[in-house]
FILUMVEX-527024 format. One line per field, with one value per residue (C-alpha): x, y, z. Coordinates in pm, whole numbers. Layout:
X: X  ... $
Y: Y  ... $
Z: Z  ... $
***
This chain:
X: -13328  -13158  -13037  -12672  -12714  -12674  -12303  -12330  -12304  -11926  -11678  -11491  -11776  -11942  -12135  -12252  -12455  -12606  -12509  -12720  -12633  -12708  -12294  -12227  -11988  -11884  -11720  -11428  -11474  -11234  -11178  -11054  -10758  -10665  -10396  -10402  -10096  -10101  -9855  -9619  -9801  -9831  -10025  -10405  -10432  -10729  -10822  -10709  -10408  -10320  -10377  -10156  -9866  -9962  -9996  -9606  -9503  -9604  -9398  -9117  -9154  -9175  -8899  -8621  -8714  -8664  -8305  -8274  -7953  -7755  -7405  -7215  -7373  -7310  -7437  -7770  -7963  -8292  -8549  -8369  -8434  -8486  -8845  -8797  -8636  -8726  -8361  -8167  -7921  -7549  -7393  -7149  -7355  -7569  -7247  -7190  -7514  -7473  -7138  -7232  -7518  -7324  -7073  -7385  -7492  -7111  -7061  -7241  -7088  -7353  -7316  -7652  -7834  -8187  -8251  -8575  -8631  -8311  -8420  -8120  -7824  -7700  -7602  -7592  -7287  -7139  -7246  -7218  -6828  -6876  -7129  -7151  -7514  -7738  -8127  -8283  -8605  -8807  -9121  -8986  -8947  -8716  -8450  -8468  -8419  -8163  -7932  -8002  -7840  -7546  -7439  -7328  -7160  -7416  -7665  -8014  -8314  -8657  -8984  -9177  -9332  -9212  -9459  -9416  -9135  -9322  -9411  -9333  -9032  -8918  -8900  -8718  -8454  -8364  -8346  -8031  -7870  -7809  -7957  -8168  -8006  -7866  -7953  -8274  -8229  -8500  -8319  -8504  -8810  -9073  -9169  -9347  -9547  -9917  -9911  -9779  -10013  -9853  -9463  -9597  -9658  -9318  -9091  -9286  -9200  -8841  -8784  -8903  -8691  -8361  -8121  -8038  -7803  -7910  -8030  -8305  -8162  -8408  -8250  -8291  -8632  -8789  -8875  -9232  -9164  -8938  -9219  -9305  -8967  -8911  -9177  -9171  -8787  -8941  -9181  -9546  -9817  -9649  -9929  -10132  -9783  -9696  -10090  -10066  -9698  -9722  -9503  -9460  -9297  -9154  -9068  -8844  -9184  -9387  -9070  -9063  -9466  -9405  -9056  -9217  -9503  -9305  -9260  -8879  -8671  -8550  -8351  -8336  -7985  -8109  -7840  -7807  -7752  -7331  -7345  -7120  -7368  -7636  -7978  -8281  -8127  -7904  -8141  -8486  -8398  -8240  -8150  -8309  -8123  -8342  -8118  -8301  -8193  -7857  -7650  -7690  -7476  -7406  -7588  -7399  -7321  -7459  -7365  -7476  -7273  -7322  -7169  -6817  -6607  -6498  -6345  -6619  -6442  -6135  -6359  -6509  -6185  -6110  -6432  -6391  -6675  -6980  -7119  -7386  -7372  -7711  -7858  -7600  -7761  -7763  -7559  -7771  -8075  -7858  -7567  -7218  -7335  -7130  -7311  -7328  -7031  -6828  -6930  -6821  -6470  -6411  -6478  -6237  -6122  -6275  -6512  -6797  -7169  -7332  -7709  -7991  -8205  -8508  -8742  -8576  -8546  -8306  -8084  -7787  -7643  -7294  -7183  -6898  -6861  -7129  -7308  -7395  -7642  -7876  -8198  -8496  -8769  -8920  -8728  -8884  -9183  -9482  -9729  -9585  -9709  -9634  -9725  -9910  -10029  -10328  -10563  -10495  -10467  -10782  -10964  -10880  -10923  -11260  -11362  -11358  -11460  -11806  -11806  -11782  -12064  -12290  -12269  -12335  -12634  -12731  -12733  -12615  -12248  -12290  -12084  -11963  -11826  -11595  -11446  -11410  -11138  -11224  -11091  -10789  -10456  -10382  -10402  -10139  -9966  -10175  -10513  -10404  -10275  -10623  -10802  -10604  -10669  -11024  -11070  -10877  -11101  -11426  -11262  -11201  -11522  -11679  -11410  -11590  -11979  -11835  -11729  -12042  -11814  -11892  -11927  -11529  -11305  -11081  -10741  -10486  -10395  -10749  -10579  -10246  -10378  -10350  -10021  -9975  -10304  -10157  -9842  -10018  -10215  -9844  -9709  -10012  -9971  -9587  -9604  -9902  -9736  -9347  -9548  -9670  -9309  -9141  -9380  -9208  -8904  -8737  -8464  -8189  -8324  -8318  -8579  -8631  -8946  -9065  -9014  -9173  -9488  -9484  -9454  -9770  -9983  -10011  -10223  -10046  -10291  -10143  -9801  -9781  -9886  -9641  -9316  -9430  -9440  -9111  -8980  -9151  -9043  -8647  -8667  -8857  -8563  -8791  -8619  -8259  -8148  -7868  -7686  -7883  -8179  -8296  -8422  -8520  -8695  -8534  -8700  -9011  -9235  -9441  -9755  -9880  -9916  -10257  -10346  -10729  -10776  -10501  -10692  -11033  -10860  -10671  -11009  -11223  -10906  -10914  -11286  -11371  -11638  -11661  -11704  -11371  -11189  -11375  -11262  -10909  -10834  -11052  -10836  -10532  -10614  -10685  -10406  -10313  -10644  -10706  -10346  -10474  -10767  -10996  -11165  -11232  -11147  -11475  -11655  -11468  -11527  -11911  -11998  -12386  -12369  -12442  -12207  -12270  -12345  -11985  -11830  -11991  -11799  -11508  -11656  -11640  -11286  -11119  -10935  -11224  -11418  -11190  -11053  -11414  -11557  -11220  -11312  -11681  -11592  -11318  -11646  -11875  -11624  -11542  -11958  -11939  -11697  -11844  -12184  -12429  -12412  -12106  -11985  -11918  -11740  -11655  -11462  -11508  -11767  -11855  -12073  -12096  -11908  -11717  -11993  -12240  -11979  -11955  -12334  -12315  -12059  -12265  -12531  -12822  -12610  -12663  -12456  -12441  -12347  -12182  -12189  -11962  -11809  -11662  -11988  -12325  -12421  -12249  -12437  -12752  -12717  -12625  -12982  -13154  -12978  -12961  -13241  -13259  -12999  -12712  -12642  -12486  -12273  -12011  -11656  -11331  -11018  -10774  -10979  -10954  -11250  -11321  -11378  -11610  -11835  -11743  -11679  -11348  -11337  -11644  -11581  -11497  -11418  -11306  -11328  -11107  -11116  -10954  -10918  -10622  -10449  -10624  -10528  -10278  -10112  -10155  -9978  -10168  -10533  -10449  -10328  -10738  -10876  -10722  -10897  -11237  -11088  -11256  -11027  -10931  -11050  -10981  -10903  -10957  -10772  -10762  -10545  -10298  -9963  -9796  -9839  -10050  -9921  -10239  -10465  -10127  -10193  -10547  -10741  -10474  -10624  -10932  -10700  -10526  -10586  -10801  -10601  -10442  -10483  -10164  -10085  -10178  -9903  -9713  -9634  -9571  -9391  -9475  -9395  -9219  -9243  -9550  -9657  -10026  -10025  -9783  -9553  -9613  -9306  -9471  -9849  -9697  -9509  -9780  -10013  -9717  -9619  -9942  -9946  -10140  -10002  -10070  -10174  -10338  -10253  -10399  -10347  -10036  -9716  -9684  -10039  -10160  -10395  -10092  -10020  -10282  -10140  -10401  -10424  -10583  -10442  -10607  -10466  -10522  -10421  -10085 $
Y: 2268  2159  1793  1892  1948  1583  1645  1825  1483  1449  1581  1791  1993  2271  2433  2295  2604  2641  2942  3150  2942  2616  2539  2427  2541  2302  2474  2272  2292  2460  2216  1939  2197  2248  2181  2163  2173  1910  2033  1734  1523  1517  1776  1671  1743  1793  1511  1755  1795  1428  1379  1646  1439  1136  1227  1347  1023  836  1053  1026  668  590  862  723  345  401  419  727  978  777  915  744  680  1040  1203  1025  1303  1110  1366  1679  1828  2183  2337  2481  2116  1886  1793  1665  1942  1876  1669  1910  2169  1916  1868  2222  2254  1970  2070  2489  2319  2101  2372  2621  2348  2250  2652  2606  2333  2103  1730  1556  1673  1529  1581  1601  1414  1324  1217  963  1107  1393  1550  1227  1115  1486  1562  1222  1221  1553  1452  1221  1143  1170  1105  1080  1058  1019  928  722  376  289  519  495  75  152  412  211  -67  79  53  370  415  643  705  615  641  565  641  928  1253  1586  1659  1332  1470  1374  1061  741  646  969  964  607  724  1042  899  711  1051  1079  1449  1662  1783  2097  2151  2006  2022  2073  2109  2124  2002  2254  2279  1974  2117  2197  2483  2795  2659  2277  2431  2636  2326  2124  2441  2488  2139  2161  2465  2356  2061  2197  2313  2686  2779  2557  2611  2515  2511  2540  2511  2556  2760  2884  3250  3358  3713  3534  3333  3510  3603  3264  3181  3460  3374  3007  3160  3227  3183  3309  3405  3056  2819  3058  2959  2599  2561  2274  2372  2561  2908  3122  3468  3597  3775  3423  3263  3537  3543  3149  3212  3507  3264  2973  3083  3082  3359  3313  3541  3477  3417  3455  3331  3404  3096  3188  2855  2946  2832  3053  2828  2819  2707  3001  3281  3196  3039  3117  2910  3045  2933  3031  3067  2927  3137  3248  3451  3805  3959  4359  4480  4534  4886  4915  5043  5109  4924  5229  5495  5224  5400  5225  4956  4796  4475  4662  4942  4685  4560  4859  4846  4767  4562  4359  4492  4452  4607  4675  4749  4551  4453  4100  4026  3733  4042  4284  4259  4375  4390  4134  3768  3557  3361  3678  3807  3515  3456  3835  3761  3504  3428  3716  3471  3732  3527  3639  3730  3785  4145  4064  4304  4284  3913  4081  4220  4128  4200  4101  4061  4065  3795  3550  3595  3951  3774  3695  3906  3988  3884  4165  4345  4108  4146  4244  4097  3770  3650  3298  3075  2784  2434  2328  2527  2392  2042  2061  2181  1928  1685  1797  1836  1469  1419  1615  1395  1060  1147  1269  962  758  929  916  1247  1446  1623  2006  2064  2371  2249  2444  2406  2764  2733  2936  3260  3263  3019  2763  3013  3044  3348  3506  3399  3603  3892  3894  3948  4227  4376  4300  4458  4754  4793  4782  5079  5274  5230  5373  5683  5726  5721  5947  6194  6170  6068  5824  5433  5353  5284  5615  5599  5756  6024  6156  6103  6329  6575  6357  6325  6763  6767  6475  6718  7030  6882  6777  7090  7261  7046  7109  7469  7490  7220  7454  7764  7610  7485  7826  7975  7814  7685  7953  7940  7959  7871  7518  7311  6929  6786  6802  7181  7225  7005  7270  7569  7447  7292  6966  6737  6407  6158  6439  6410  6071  6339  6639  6355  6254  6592  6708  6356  6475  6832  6673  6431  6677  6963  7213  7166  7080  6844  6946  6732  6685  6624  6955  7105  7392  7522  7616  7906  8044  7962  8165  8336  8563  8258  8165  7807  7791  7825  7543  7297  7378  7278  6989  6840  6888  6743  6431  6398  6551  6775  7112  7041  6884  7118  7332  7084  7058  7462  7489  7226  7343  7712  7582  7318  7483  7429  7058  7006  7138  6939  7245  7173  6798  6682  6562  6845  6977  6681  6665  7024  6918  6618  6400  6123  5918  6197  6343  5999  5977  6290  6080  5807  5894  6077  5902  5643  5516  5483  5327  5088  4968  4898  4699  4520  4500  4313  4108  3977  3916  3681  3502  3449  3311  3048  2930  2709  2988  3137  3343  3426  3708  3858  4280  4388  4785  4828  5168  5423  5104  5260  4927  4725  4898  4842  4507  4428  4610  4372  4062  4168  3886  3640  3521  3556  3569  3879  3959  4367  4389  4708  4791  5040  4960  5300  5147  4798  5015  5242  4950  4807  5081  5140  4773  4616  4201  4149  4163  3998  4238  4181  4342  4278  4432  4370  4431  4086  3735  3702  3347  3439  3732  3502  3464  3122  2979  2889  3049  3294  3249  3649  3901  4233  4480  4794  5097  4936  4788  5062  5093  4767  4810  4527  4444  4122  3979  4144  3967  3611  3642  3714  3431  3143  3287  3116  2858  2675  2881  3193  3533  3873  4157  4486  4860  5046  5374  5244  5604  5852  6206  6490  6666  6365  6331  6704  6728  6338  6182  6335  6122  5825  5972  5670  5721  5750  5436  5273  5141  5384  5206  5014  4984  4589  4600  4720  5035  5043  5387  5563  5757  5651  5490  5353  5047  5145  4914  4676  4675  4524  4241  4175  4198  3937  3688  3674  3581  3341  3552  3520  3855  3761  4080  4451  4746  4991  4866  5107  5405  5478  5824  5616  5554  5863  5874  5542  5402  5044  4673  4406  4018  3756  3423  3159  2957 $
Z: 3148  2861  2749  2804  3188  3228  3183  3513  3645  3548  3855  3613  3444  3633  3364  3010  2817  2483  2236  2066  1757  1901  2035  2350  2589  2846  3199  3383  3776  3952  4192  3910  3824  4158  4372  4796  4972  5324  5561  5606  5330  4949  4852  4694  4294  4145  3855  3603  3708  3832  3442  3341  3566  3401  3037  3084  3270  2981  2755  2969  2985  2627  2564  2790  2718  2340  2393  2121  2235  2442  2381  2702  3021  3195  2864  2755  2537  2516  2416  2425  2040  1918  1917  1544  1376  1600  1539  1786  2004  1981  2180  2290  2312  2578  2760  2824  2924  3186  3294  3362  3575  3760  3856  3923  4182  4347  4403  4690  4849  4888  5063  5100  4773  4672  4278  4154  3820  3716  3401  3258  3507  3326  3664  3862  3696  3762  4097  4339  4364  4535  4744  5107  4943  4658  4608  4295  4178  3853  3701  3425  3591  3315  3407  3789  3717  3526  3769  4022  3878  3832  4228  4282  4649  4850  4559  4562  4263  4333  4152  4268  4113  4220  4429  4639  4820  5204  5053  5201  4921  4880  5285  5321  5083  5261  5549  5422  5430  5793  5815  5570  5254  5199  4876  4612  4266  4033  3681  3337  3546  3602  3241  3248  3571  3502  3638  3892  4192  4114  4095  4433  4645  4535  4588  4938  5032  4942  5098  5381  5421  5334  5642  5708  5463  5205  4868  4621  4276  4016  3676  3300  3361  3015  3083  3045  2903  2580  2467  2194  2095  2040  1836  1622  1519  1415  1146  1080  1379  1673  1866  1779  1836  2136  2316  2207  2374  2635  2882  3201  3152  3433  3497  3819  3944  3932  4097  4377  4460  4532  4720  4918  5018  5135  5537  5549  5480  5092  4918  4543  4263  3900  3661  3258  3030  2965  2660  2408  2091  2035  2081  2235  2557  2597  2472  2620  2983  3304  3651  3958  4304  4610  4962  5242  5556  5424  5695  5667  5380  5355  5034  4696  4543  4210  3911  3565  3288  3059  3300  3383  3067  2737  2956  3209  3317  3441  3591  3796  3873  4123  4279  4656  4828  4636  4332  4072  3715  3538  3243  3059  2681  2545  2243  2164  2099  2013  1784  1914  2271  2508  2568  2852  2708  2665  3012  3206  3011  3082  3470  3446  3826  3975  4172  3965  3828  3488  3552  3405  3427  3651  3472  3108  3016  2707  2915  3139  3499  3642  4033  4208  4394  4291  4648  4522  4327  4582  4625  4864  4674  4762  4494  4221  4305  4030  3893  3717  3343  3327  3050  3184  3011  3261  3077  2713  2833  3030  2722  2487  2775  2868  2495  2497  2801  2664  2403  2563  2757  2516  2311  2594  2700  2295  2303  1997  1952  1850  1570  1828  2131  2317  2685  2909  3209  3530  3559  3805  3708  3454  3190  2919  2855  2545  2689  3001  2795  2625  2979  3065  2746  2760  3088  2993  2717  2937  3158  2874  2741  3054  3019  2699  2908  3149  2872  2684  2394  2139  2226  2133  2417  2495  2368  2581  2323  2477  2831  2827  3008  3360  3430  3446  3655  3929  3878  3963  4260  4426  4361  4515  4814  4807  4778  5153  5317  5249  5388  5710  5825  5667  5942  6235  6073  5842  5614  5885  6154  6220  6456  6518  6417  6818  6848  6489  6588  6950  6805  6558  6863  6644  6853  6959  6756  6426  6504  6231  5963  6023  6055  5703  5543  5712  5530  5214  5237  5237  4995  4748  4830  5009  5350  5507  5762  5979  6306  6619  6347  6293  6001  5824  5536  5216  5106  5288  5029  4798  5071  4718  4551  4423  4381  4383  3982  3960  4193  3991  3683  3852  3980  3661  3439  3694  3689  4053  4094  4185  4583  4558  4487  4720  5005  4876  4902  5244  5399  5296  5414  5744  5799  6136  6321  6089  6324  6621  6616  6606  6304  6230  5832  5838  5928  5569  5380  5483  5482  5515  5734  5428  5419  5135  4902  5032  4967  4621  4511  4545  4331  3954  3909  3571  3802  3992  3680  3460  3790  3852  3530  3498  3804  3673  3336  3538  3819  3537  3318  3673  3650  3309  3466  3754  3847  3926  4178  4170  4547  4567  4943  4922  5213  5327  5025  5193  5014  4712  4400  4381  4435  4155  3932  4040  3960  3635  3514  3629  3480  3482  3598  3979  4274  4637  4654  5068  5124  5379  5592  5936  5950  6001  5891  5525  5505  5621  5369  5142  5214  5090  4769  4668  4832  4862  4582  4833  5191  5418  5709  5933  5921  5983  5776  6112  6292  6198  5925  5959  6316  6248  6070  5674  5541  5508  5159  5054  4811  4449  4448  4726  4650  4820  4716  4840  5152  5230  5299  5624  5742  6060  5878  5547  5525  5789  5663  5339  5511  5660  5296  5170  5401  5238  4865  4705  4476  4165  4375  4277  4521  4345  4484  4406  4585  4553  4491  4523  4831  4648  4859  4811  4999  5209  5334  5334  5330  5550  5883  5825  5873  6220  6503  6746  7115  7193  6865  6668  6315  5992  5842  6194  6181  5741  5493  5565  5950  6073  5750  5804  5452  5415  5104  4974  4679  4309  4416  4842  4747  4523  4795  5074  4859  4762  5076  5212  4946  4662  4341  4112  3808  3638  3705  3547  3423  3171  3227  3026  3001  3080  3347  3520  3673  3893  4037  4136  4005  4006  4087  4042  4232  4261  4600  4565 $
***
């Protein structure tokens, strides 16, 4: 024990270790940078973030009372100055700004309208004549004295923080309206929000009390993925200004996880900045409007700006029915391309909304009429990078913190005292980007063990080869799977899926399969569909061809061993009696009855190896952030390749580590391999897991790994993983996000229900397609909507590691 543990003492500090060098690193506890949403109540914030609030009501305060930028009374510019000069912004510039808001908002026809901070009135003053009644609230007491003094006819102001929307003033003062409002208005707000978890409870609350039909207008959002653009047009330092920037950054992924989570149906408007000067509050934000429970709209065409002709605008002109243009570039990046400004003055009356490019924060969108806008956010979904200020703050809070205490105990100050956040949110937006890489770097490194190459991670010039061997392997697949319908369905001679599955003797618990490769067989231009749904094949497939040397050199270029391939070309020779249930895939798979050894063959292929060494590092810096010991819950662990990676990245530090599997025959085996280091239990990801025994709020990591595909319903498998989050809590997930035609035609009858049983996927987002795994845009949208906010994904797009498609994904609990 070391002097310093006496800070343990302090609620906010969970860990205080010395360095090799005599520096101290001081932990903050994940429960002080928390946030805990009450149904019908305030939600509870940790200490942290209660300061956070604070520090920015003060500014506010101070800001608003000096009296600095008062124009007129409906254009009062107190604190609104430009990040580069600190000059500040133009006064008309401010009132264009005000008056595109106002008109953004009024499009929608609102009546009763409750606005977030209003700040001095800037939308106040535009909005109430328009409106039967108006709520305001701020933080600044100065300003909310001051509007309500001036007596306007159905408005009320009264003090109250964003998130004190069920609180007793905010409650009084809606009441006044006579019914809820239709729309909230959060505009230039949420970038004085500590963090994605804080903006998650506010925007849950005010969806929630908004009528059908209503919106949530969140406006003047500073997008995530421009941050560094922005700082690297204001000089030297980017990267160090960029990590230091105190406020809340979005991206339309972020917004959609917490949209997605909310529990009303939400469909998502994101609108470009169309200001006609060039600054930062045209180039680097956007305003989001979220539709709670619109009516049902028919879906808009969509076109590509570059294929309308030399003359877009009137192209779009004789289009009948909603559209969207895409891919349209942004003048303000890219010089003679049209702007927002120019974009919206071309639109003219057409009733048409500039937006902005969901995945491309430099690019531009148009639709036709505005409504078009709106989106599922299921089509937004990804893994969000937002920039957020918790972290920073709590360091230099907690650094004095430290301080205070160790003078009080008369203990001395280490000339090297630093403060470590948890892993999981309130990170900014290069400290995330350095995890990633960091655990992208331990995978590779363990490409390079696996090679027997030299200690230096592997670069993915080394890794070209993997995207023609995951080619090959479909092909192979393709090219078995085209002879075996040819056989009973032959160029010319049409059959429905029923007589196809007859004439092969498919067995019914099979049938699942063969409607998914007849799907596959279409949509990859091997077979034809004709009326009455029939179908035939379109050539009969090559019978001379010769695909076993291919598979070998598939397998060994993917890092399978020999006895893969050897179970890949047996299966697919004897697909008939695999259908007929002659032959079980199992009896294939596990030639010599020995199940883990099979399993392990599976283990080590480049994917799995680079995946869980990822996940290894990612455990093992969650250890280094939490009061020992690290708990530690892995669901379906199964023959343990996750879970030895898992150890080796925790190395010496302690956990409770929970083995867990469907199978006693797993934790069994489990027992034997790792002995008393582990706990072991049984549990099934299809059951309520709280109910099976783990602890609600237990776990500081859940590991998931390869299993969620064989949830029945994923949504509602993830919704039970996270109750077992402890505050800050991370689920960490590995999963296929593309279908392989080669497991689809060989693995897949492993996965056939038993009789009586309900076919993986039936009640999610992959219900009636036959498909078992969830595509890259389905699992982001599976763990937002069960409020899990992805926060890390490997591997990065465009890698060779990416064809394999198998990724991680880290998510944290909104």
């Amino acid at each position: 024990m070391t002097p310093y543990e006496s800070l343990l003492a302090h609620p906010w500090i969970t860990r205080a270790d010395l360095t090799g060098t005599g520096g101290l690193v001081v932990t903050a506890d994940p429960a002080a940078l928390s946030v805990r949403q009450e149904p019908g109540r305030p939600p509870v914030l940790g200490d942290l973030v209660a300061e956070h609030l604070e520090h920015w009501g003060e500014v506010y305060e101070w800001t608003y009372g000096s009296g600095q930028g008062a124009h007129r009374p409906d254009l009062d510019l107190a604190g609104w100055r430009a990040t580069g000069t600190g000059r500040p912004l133009p006064a008309d510039h401010m009132a264009e700004w005000a008056d595109r808001t106002a008109e953004l908002v009024l499009r929608h026809r609102p009546s009763r309208l409750l606005e977030l901070g209003c700040g001095t009135g800037l939308l106040l003053h535009r909005l109430h004549p328009h409106l039967k009644g108006y709520v305001g609230t701020d933080i600044a007491g100065h300003v909310v004295t001051r509007l309500t003094g001036l007596g306007l006819d159905g408005v009320t102001v009264v003090r109250a923080a964003a998130h004190e929307i069920n609180g007793g003033a905010v409650r009084a003062a809606l009441a006044r309206l006579g019914d809820r409002p239709d729309c909230v208005l959060l505009n230039s707000v949420t970038q004085c929000f500590p963090g994605v978890e804080y903006l998650a409870a506010v925007l849950h609350d005010a969806i929630g009390l908004v009528t059908s039909g209503g919106t949530v207008v969140v406006g003047d959002v500073r997008h995530s993925g421009l941050l560094g653009e922005h700082y690297r047009r204001l000089g030297p330092g980017s990267a160090d200004r960029a990590a230091a920037d105190t406020e809340l950054l979005l991206d339309p992924a972020t917004l959609a996880a917490v949209a997605a989570s909310a529990g009303r149906r939400v469909t998502v408007s994101l609108f470009a900045k169309t200001l006609t000067a060039d600054t930062e509050l045209t180039r680097y934000r956007f305003d989001a409007v979220l539709h709670v429970e619109p009516p049902r709209s028919p879906p808009a065409a969509l076109r590509r700006w570059d294929e309308l002709g030399p003359e877009p605008m009137a192209a779009l002109a004789r289009e009948n029915g909603p559209v969207r243009v895409t891919g349209i570039p942004n003048g303000l990046f890219e010089p003679g391309a049209p702007t927002g400004a120019s974009l919206r003055a071309a639109l003219g009356d057409a009733g048409g909304a500039v937006l902005l490019d969901p995945d491309d924060p430099v690019r531009l969108q148009v639709a036709i009429p505005a409504a078009a806008a709106a989106t599922p956010p299921d089509e937004l979904a990804g893994t969000g990078r937002p920039h957020e200020p918790l972290g920073a703050f709590a360091r230099a809070r907690l650094a004095e913190v430290a301080r205070r205490e160790l003078r009080r105990a008369g203990l001395p100050i280490p000339e090297d005292l630093t403060v470590r956040i948890p892993s999981g949110p309130g990170h900014d937006a290069v400290s995330v980007a350095g995890e990633a890489a960091d655990a992208d770097r331990a995978g590779r490194l363990a490409l390079a063990r696996m090679a027997g190459r030299t200690p230096e991670p592997v670069p993915d010039s080394a890794l070209t080869h993997l995207p023609h061997a995951v080619r090959r392997f479909d092909e192979i697949a393709l090219r078995a799977l085209n002879r075996l319908v040819a056989g009973v369905a032959p160029p010319g001679r049409p059959r429905t899926a029923e007589q196809i599955m007859a004439a092969l003797g498919v067995a019914a618990r099979h049938e699942w399969i063969v409607r998914r490769w007849l799907e596959v067989l279409g949509a990859e231009g091997l077979a034809r569909r004709h009326p009455g749904g029939r179908l035939d094949t379109v050539s009969p497939g090559d019978a001379a061809q010769d695909d076993a040397a291919g598979l070998e050199r598939a397998c060994a270029e993917l890092g399978y061993p020999g006895q893969m391939a050897t179970f890949y070309r047996t299966a697919l020779a004897r697909l008939p009696e695999l259908l007929r249930d002659e032959i079980m895939a199992q009896a294939l798979l596990f030639p010599d009855g020995d199940l883990l050894t099979s399993l392990g063959k599976d283990q080590n292929n480049v994917s799995n190896t680079y995946l869980n060494a990822a996940m290894g590092h990612l455990v093992g810096r969650a250890a280094a952030t939490r009061s020992a010991p690290l708990r530690v819950v892995e669901l379906g662990a199964g023959a343990g390749g996750s879970t030895a990676a898992a150890l080796d990245g925790l190395g010496d530090a302690q956990a409770d580590y929970l083995f867990t599997d469907v199978s006693r025959f797993f934790t069994m085996a489990a027992e034997d391999r790792f002995g008393d280091r582990l706990r072991y239990a049984l549990l099934d990801i299809n059951a309520d897991l709280v109910a099976q025994g783990a602890v609600r709020g237990g776990a500081d990591v859940v590991i998931a790994a390869n299993v969620l595909h064989c949830a029945r319903h994923a949504g509602r498998s993830l919704r039970w993983i996270r109750e077992l989050l402890a505050p800050g809590g991370l689920v960490v997930v590995t999963e296929a996000i593309r279908e392989h035609y080669l497991v689809l035609a060989t693995m897949q009858f492993l996965l056939s229900p038993r009789e009586g049983r309900p076919e993986l996927g039936a009640g999610d987002r992959r219900g009636g397609t036959g498909r078992v795994f969830l595509t890259g845009r389905e699992l982001p949208a599976e763990l937002a909507e069960a409020g899990l906010r992805p926060i890390l994904e490997l591997p990065r797009a465009g890698s060779p590691l990416a064809s394999p498609a198998q990724h991680l994904f880290v998510a944290t609990r909104l």
